[in-house]
C-alpha atoms as a printed R data frame, in Angstrom:
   type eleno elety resid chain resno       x       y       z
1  ATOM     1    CA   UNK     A     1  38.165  -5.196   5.510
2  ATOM     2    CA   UNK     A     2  38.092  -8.813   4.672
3  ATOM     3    CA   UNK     A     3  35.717  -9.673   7.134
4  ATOM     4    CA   UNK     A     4  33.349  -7.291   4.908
5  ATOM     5    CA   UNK     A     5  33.570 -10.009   2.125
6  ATOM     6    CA   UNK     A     6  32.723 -12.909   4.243
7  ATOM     7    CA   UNK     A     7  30.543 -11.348   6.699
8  ATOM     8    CA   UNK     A     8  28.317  -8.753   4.399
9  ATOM     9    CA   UNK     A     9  24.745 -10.626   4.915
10 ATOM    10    CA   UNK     A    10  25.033  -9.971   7.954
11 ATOM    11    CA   UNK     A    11  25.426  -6.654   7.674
12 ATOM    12    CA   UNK     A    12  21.945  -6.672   5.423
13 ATOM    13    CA   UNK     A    13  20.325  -8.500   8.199
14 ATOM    14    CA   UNK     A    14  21.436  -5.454  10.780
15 ATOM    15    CA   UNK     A    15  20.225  -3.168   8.506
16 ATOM    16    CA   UNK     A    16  16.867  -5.211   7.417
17 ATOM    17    CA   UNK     A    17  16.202  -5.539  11.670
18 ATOM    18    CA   UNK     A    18  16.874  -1.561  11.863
19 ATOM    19    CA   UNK     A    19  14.497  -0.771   8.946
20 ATOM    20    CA   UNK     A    20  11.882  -3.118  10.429
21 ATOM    21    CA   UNK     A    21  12.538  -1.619  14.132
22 ATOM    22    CA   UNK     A    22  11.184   2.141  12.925
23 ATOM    23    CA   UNK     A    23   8.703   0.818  10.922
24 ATOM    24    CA   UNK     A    24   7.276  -0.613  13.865
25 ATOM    25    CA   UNK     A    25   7.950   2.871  15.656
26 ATOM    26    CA   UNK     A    26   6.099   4.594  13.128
27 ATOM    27    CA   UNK     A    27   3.278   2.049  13.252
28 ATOM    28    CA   UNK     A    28   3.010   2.836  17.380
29 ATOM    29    CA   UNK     A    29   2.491   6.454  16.529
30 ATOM    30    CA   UNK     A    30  -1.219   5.484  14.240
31 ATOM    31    CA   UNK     A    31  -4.006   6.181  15.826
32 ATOM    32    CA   UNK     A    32  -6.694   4.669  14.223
33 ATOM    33    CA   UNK     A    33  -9.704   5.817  16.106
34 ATOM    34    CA   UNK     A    34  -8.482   9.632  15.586
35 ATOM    35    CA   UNK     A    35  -8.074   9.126  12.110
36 ATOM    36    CA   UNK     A    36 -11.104   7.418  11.604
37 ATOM    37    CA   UNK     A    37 -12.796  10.072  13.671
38 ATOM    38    CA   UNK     A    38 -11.489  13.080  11.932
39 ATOM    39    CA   UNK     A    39 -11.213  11.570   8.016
40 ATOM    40    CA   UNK     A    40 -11.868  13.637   5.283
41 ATOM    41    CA   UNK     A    41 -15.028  12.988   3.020
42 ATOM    42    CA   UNK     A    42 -14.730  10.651  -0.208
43 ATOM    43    CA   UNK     A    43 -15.568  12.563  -3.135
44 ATOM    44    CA   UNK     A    44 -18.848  11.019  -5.603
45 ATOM    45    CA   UNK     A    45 -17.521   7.862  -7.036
46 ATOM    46    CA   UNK     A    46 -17.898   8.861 -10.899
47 ATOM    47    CA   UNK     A    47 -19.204   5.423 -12.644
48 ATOM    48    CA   UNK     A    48 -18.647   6.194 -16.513
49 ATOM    49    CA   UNK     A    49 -19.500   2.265 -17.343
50 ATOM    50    CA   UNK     A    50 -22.711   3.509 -17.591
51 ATOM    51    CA   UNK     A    51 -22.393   5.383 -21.020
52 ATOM    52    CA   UNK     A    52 -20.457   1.810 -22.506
53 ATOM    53    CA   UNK     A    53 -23.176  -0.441 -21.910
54 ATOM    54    CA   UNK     A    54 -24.849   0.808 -24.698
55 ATOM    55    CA   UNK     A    55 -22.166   0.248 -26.979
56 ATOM    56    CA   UNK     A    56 -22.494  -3.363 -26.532
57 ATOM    57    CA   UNK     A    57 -20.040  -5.491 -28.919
58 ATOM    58    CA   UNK     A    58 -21.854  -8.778 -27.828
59 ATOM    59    CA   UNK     A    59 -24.445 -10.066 -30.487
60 ATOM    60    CA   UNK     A    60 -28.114 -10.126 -30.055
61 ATOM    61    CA   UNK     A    61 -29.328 -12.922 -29.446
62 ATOM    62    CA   UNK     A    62 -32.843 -13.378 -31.520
């Protein structure tokens, strides 16, 4: 096991090229023209800066 001390990035670099492997896997699987074919609507964008503009802090300007 004393290769383990001397050796261990390496091991992170195995692992970091396994986690990246899958990801790229998983990315294969997307499709994007199904998804954007089939998305679910986007509920009413709700714009409450409407009711602070009147409460203005700024001062008038004569």
């Amino acid at each position: 096991m004393e290769w383990v001390k001397d050796y261990w990035w390496i091991i992170i670099i195995v692992l970091m090229v396994g986690v990246l492997i899958n990801v790229y896997k998983d990315l294969k699987r997307i499709d994007p023209k199904k998804y954007l074919a089939n998305r679910p609507e986007l509920p009413p964008h709700r714009d409450n800066n409407a009711k602070w503009d009147d409460d203005d802090d700024w001062p008038k300007k004569p």
